[in-house]
FIVEX-768553 format. One record per residue (C-alpha): residue number from 1; residue in one letter; x, y, z. Coordinates in steps of 0.5 Angstrom, whole numbers, plus 500, padded with zeros to 3 digits. Example, Ala and Ser with C-alpha at 12.3 -4.5 7.8 and 13.67 -1.06 7.14 Angstrom:
2
+------+------+-----+-----+-----+
: resi : resn :   X :   Y :   Z :
+------+------+-----+-----+-----+
:    1 :    A : 525 : 491 : 516 :
:    2 :    S : 527 : 498 : 514 :
+------+------+-----+-----+-----+
// end
This chain:
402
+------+------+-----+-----+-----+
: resi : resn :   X :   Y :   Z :
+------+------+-----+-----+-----+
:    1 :    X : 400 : 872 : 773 :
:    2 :    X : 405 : 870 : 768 :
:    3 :    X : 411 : 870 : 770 :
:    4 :    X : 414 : 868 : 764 :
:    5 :    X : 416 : 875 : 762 :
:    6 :    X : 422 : 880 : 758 :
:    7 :    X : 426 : 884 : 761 :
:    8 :    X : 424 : 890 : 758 :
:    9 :    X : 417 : 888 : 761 :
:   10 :    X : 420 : 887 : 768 :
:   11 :    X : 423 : 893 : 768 :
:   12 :    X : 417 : 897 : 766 :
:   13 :    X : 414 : 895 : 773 :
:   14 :    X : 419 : 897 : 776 :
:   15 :    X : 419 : 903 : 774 :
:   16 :    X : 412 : 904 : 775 :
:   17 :    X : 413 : 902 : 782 :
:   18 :    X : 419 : 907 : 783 :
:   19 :    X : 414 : 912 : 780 :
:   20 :    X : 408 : 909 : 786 :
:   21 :    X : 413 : 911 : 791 :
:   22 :    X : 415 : 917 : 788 :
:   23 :    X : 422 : 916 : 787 :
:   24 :    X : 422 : 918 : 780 :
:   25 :    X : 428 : 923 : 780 :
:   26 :    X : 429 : 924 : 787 :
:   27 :    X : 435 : 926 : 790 :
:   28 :    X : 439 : 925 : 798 :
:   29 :    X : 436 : 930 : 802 :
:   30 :    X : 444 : 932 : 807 :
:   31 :    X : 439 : 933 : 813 :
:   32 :    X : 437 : 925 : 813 :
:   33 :    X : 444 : 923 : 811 :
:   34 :    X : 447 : 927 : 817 :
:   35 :    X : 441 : 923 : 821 :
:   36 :    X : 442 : 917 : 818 :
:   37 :    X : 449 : 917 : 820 :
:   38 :    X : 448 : 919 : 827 :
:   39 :    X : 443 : 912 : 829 :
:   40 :    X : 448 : 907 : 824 :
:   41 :    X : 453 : 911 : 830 :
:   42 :    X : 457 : 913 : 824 :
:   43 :    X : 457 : 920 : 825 :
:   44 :    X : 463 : 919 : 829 :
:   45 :    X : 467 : 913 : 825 :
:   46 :    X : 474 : 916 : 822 :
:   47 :    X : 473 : 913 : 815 :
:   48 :    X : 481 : 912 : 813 :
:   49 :    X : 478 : 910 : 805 :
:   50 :    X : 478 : 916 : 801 :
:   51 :    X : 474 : 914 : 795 :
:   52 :    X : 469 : 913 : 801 :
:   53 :    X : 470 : 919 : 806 :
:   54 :    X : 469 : 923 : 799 :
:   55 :    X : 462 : 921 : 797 :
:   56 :    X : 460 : 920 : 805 :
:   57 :    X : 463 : 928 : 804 :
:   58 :    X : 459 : 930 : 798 :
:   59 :    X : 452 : 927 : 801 :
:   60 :    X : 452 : 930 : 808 :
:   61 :    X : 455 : 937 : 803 :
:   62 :    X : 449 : 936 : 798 :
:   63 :    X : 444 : 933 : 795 :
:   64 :    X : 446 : 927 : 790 :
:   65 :    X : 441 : 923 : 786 :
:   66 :    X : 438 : 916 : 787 :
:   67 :    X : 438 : 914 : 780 :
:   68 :    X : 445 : 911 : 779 :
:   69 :    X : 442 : 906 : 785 :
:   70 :    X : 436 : 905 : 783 :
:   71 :    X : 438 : 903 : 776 :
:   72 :    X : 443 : 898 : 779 :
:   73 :    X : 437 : 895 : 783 :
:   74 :    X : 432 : 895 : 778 :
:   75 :    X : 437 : 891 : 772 :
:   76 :    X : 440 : 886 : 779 :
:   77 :    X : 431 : 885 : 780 :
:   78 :    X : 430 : 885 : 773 :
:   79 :    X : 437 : 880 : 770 :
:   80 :    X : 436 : 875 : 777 :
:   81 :    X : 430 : 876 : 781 :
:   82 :    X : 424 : 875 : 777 :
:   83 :    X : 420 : 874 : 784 :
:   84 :    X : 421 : 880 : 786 :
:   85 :    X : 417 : 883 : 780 :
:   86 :    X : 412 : 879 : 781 :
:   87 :    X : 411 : 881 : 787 :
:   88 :    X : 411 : 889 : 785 :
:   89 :    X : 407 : 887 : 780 :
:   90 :    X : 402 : 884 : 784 :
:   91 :    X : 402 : 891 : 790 :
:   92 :    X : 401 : 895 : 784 :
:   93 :    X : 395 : 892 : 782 :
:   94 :    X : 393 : 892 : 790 :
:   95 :    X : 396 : 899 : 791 :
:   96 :    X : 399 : 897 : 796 :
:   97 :    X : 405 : 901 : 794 :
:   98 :    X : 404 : 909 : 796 :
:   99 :    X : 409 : 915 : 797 :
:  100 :    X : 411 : 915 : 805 :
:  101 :    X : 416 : 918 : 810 :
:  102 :    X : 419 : 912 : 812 :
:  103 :    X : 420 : 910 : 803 :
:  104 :    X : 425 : 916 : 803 :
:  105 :    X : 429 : 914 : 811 :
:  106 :    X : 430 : 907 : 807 :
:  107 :    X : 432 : 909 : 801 :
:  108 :    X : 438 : 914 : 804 :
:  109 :    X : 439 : 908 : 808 :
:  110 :    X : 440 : 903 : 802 :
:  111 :    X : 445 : 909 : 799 :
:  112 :    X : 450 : 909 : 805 :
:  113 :    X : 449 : 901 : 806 :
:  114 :    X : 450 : 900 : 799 :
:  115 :    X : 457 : 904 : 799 :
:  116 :    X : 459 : 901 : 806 :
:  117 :    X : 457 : 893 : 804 :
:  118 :    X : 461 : 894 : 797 :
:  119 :    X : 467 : 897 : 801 :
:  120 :    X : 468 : 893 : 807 :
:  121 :    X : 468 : 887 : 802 :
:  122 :    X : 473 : 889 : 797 :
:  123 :    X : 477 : 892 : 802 :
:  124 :    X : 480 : 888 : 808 :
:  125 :    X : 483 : 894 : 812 :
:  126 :    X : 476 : 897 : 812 :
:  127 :    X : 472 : 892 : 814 :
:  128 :    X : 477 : 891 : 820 :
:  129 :    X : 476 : 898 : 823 :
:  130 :    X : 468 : 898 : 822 :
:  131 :    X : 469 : 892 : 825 :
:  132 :    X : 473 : 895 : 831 :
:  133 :    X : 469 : 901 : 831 :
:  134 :    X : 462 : 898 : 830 :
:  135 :    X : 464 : 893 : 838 :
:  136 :    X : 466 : 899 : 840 :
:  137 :    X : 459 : 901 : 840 :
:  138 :    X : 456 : 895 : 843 :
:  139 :    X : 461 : 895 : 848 :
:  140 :    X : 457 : 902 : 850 :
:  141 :    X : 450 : 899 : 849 :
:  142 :    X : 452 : 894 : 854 :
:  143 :    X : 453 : 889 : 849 :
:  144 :    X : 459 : 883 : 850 :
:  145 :    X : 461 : 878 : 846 :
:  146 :    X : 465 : 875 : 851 :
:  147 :    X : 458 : 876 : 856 :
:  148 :    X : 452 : 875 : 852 :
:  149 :    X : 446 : 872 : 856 :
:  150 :    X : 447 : 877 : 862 :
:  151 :    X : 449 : 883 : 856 :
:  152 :    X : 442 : 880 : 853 :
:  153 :    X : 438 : 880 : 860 :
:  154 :    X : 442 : 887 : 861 :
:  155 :    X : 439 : 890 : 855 :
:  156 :    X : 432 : 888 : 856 :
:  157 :    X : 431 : 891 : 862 :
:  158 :    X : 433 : 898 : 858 :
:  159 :    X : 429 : 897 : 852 :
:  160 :    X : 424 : 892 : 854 :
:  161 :    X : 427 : 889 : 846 :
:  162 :    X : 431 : 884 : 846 :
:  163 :    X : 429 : 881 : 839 :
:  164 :    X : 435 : 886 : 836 :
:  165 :    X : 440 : 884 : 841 :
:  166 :    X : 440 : 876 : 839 :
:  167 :    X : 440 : 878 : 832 :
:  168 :    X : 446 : 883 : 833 :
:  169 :    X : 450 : 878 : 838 :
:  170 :    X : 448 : 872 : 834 :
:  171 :    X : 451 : 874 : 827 :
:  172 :    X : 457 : 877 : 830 :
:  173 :    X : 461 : 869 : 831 :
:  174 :    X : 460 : 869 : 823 :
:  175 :    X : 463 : 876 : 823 :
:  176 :    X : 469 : 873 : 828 :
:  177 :    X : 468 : 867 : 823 :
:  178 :    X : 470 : 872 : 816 :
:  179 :    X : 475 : 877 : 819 :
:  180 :    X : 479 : 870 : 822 :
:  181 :    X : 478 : 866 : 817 :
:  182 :    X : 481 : 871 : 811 :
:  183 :    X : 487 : 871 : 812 :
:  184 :    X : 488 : 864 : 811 :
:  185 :    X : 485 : 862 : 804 :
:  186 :    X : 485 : 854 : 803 :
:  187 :    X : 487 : 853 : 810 :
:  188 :    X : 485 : 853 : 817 :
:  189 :    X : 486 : 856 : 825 :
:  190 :    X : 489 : 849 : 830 :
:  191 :    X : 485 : 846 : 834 :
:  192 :    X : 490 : 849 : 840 :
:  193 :    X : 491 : 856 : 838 :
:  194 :    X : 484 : 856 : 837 :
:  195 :    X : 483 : 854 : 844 :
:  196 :    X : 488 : 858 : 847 :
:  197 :    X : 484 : 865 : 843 :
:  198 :    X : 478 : 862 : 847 :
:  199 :    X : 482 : 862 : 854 :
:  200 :    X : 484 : 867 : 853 :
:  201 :    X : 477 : 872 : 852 :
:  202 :    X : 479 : 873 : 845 :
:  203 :    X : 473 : 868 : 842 :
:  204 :    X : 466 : 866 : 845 :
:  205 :    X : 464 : 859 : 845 :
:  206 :    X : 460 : 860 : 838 :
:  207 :    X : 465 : 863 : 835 :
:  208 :    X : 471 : 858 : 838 :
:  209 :    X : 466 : 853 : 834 :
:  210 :    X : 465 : 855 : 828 :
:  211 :    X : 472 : 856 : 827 :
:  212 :    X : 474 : 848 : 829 :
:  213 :    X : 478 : 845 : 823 :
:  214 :    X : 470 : 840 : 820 :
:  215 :    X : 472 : 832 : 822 :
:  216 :    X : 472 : 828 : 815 :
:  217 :    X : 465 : 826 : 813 :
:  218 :    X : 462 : 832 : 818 :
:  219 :    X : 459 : 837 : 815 :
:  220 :    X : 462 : 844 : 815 :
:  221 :    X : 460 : 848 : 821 :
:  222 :    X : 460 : 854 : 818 :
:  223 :    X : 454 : 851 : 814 :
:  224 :    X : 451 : 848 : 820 :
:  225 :    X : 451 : 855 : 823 :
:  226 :    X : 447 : 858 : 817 :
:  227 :    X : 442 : 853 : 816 :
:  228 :    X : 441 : 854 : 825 :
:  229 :    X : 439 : 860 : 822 :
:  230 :    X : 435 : 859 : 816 :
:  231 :    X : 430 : 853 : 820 :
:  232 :    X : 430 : 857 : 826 :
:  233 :    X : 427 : 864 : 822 :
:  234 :    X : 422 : 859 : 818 :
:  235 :    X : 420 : 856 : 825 :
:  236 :    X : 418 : 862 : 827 :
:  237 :    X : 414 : 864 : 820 :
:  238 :    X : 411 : 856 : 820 :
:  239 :    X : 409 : 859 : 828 :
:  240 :    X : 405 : 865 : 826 :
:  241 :    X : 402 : 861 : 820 :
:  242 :    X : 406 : 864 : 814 :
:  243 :    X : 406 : 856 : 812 :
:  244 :    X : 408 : 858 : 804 :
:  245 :    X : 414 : 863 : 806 :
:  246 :    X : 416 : 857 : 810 :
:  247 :    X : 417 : 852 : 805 :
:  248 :    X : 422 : 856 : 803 :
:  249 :    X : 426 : 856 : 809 :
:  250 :    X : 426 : 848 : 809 :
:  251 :    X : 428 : 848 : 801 :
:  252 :    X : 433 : 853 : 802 :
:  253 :    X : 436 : 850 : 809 :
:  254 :    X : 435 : 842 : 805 :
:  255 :    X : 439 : 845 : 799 :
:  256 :    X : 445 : 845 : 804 :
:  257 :    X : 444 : 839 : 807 :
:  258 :    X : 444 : 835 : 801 :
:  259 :    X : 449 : 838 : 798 :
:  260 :    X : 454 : 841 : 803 :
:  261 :    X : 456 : 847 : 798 :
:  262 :    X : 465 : 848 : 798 :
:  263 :    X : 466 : 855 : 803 :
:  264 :    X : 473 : 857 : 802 :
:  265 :    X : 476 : 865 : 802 :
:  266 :    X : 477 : 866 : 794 :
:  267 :    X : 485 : 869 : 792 :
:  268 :    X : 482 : 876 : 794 :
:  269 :    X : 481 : 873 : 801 :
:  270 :    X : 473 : 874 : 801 :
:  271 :    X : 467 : 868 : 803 :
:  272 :    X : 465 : 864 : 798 :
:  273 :    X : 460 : 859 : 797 :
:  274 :    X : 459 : 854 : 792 :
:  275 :    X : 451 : 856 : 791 :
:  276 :    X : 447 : 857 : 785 :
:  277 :    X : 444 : 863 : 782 :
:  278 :    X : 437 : 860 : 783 :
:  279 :    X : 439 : 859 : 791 :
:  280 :    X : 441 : 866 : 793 :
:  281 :    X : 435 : 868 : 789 :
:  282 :    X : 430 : 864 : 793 :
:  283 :    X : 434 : 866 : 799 :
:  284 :    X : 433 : 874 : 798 :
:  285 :    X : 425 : 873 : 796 :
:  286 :    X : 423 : 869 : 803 :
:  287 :    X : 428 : 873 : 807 :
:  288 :    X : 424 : 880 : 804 :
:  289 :    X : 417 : 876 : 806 :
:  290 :    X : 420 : 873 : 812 :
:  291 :    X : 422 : 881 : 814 :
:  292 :    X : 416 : 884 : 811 :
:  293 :    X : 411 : 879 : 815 :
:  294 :    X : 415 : 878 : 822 :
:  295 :    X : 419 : 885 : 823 :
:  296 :    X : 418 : 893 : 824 :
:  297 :    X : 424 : 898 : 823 :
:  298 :    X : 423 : 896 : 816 :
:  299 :    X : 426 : 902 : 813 :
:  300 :    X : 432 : 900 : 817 :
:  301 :    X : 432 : 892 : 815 :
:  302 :    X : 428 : 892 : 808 :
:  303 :    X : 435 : 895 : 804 :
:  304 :    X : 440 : 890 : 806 :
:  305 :    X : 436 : 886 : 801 :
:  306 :    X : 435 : 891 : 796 :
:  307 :    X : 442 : 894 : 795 :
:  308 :    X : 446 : 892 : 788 :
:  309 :    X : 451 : 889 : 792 :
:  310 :    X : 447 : 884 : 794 :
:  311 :    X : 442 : 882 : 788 :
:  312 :    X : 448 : 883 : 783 :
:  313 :    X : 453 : 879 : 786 :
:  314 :    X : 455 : 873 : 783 :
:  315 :    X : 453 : 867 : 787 :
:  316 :    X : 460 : 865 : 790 :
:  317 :    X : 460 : 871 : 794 :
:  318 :    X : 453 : 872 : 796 :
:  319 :    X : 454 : 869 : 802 :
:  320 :    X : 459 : 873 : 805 :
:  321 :    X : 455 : 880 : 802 :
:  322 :    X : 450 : 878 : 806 :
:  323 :    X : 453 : 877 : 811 :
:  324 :    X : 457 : 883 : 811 :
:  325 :    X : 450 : 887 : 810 :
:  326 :    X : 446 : 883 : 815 :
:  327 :    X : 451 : 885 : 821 :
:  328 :    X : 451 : 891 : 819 :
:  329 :    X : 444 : 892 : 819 :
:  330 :    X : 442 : 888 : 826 :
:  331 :    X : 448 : 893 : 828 :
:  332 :    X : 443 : 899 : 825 :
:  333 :    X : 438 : 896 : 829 :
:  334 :    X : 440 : 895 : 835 :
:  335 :    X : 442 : 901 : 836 :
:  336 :    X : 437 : 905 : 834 :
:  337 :    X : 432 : 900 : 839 :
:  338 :    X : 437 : 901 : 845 :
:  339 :    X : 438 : 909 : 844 :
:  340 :    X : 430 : 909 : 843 :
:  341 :    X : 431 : 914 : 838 :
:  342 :    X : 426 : 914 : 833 :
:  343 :    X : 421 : 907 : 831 :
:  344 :    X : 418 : 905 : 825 :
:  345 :    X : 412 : 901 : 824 :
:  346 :    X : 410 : 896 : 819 :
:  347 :    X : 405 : 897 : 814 :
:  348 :    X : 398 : 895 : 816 :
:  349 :    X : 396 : 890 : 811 :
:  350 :    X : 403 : 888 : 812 :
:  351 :    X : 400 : 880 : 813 :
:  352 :    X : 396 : 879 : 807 :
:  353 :    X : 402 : 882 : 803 :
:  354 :    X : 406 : 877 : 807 :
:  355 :    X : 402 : 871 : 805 :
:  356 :    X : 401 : 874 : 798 :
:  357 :    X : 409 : 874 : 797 :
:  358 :    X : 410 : 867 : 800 :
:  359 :    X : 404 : 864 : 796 :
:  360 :    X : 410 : 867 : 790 :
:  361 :    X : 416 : 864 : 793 :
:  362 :    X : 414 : 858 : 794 :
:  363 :    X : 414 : 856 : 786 :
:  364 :    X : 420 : 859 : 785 :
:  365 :    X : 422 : 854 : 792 :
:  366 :    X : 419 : 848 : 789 :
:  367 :    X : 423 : 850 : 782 :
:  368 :    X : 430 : 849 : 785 :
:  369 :    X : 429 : 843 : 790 :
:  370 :    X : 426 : 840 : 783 :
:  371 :    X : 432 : 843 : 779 :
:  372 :    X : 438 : 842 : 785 :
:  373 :    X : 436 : 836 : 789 :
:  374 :    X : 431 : 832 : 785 :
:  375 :    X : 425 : 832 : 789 :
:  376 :    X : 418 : 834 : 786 :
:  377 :    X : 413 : 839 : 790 :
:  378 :    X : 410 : 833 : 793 :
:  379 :    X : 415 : 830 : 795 :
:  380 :    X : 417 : 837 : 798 :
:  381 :    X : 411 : 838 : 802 :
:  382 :    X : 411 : 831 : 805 :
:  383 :    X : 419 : 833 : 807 :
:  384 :    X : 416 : 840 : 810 :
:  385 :    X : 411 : 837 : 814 :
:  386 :    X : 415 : 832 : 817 :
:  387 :    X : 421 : 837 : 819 :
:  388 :    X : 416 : 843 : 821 :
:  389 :    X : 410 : 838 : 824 :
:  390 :    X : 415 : 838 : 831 :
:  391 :    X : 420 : 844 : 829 :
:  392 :    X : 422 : 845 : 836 :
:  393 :    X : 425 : 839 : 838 :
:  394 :    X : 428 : 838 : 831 :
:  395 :    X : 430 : 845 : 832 :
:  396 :    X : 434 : 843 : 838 :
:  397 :    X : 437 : 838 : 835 :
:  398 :    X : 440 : 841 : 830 :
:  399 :    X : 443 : 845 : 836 :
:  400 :    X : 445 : 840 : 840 :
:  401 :    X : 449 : 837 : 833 :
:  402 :    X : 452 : 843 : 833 :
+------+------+-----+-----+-----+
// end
């Protein structure tokens, strides 16, 4: 498959995929909208931002078009992620792309998850009060961020799932990290008020780590952290034999380590990080394989990685737009779990899709490391096997590092 294509060529298999699906012209339905905003537990949410409050007004009021969105991520897909295209491309000619029930959920999804990422990032006192809104919701759930074993054990007894619980407690230090942290652009919380927030309950341990001022020579702890959780979701894909895909992990998790990219809060207070373009692409096509072949609830998960917020973003502010999207997402997720609302399975071919965009990312993982960190693609997978031949153990001390 040539990958060496224009821009006008991308955008036209895109457009066939969009006609596949039959979201050609397609509009919001208020009914799903109003929906959807009762399982993000959002019905409720007193929205101060007025620019935000009217469109979210004007969806539940009547019917919007989808095509501002989808041309926005059309052009991001088109412009940065060639992978994605080839991907589309390849589902096309296997038809694996048909209109469903669950297509249209995501996309009403991907509409209010666009509007509140884009907003949360650009406006500080938003992103407080979802914050504030969004523990309020987990503190009803069971889940606290001061007590997360016993509020995980507590919640698995309810809905017999605890995968959802771990990601929404798991990425909510990084948010405690950012909210912190935003306020203080070039500088840092002392060791001593840090130690007294955590004495004082304000904090949890996770979270009192990252924000530790870095020892000199000492990698950042808030780059440990995201490698911590790119290697541990490459474990599990190495695990369950999407080999391919997990290359991509190691290449991402590698690229960090060897060049420990500068992570600061820019003059608008927002998360950078000083990675590549070539980087956040290859971080966003072996997150949708590693999505696509080891979760369900995809019409609620797969959007984070499909909304222009994220696939436009310039490459400095990336990591902090996933990290809003991401939390917002495994928040959506856990409730719905919780609440046993509605449940959404993956497509069952899901695997030979899976394996097929992981054959796709790889090429593109052994571009960057050729590119970023000087190693052939021998090189790489003689590196890969070594790090992923005892994945546990190595996994554990990347922890104990931590």
């Amino acid at each position: 498959m040539n990958v060496d294509k224009t821009e006008n060529e991308r955008s036209q298999i895109i457009e066939r995929a969009l006609e596949s699906l039959g979201m050609e012209g397609a509009k919001t339905d208020p009914l799903i909208i109003k929906d959807v905003l009762m399982e993000m537990q959002l019905h409720d949410f007193q929205i101060e931002f007025q620019p935000l409050r009217d469109f979210i007004n004007k969806a539940l009021t009547e019917p919007q078009p989808f095509a501002p969105l989808i041309e926005d991520i059309k052009q991001a897909l088109v412009k940065k992620h060639p992978a994605v295209v080839e991907f589309v491309e390849l589902a096309l000619e296997t038809k694996w792309l048909q209109p469903s029930v669950h297509i249209r959920r995501a996309a009403h999804v991907a509409y209010i998850l666009e509007a509140l990422t884009a907003t949360a990032c650009d406006n500080h006192k938003f992103f407080l009060a979802l914050e504030k809104h969004m523990r309020v919701k987990q503190l009803e759930r069971g889940l606290s961020k001061q007590r997360i074993v016993s509020s995980l054990i507590r919640i698995t007894r309810i809905s017999h799932k605890i995968f959802c619980a771990c990601k929404a407690a798991g990425v909510d230090p990084l948010i405690a990290y950012f909210r912190l942290s935003r306020g203080l652009p070039g500088a840092s919380i002392s060791k001593k008020k840090l130690s007294g927030l955590y004495a004082n309950h304000k904090i949890n341990y996770l979270e009192y780590r990252l924000l530790l001022p870095t020892p000199k020579k000492h990698m950042l702890h808030f780059l440990e952290y995201i490698n911590i959780n790119i290697y541990e979701a490459g474990i599990t894909e190495y695990e369950q034999g999407f080999k391919d895909n997990a290359v991509c992990a190691y290449e991402l998790s590698r690229n960090i380590e060897e060049k420990q990219p500068r992570t600061y809060f820019d003059g608008s207070c927002f998360l950078n990080m000083n990675v590549t373009q070539e980087w956040c692409s290859l971080y966003v096509i072996w997150n949708m394989a590693f999505v696509l072949s080891e979760l369900e609830e995809l019409d609620l998960i797969f959007p984070k990685l499909l909304i222009p917020s994220l696939l436009n973003v310039k490459p400095e502010r990336f990591i902090g737009t996933r990290l809003i999207s991401l939390w917002l997402a495994m928040n959506f997720d856990f409730f719905r779990e919780v609440d046993g609302r509605i449940h959404v399975t993956s497509p069952e071919n899901r695997k030979k899709m899976a394996e097929a965009w992981g054959k796709i990312n790889k090429k593109y993982a052994f571009a960057l490391a050729k590119r970023e960190v000087h190693e052939s693609s021998r090189e790489v997978l003689e590196h890969y096997k070594r790090e992923f031949s005892h994945p546990f153990i190595n996994f554990i001390k990347r922890l104990v590092n931590f």
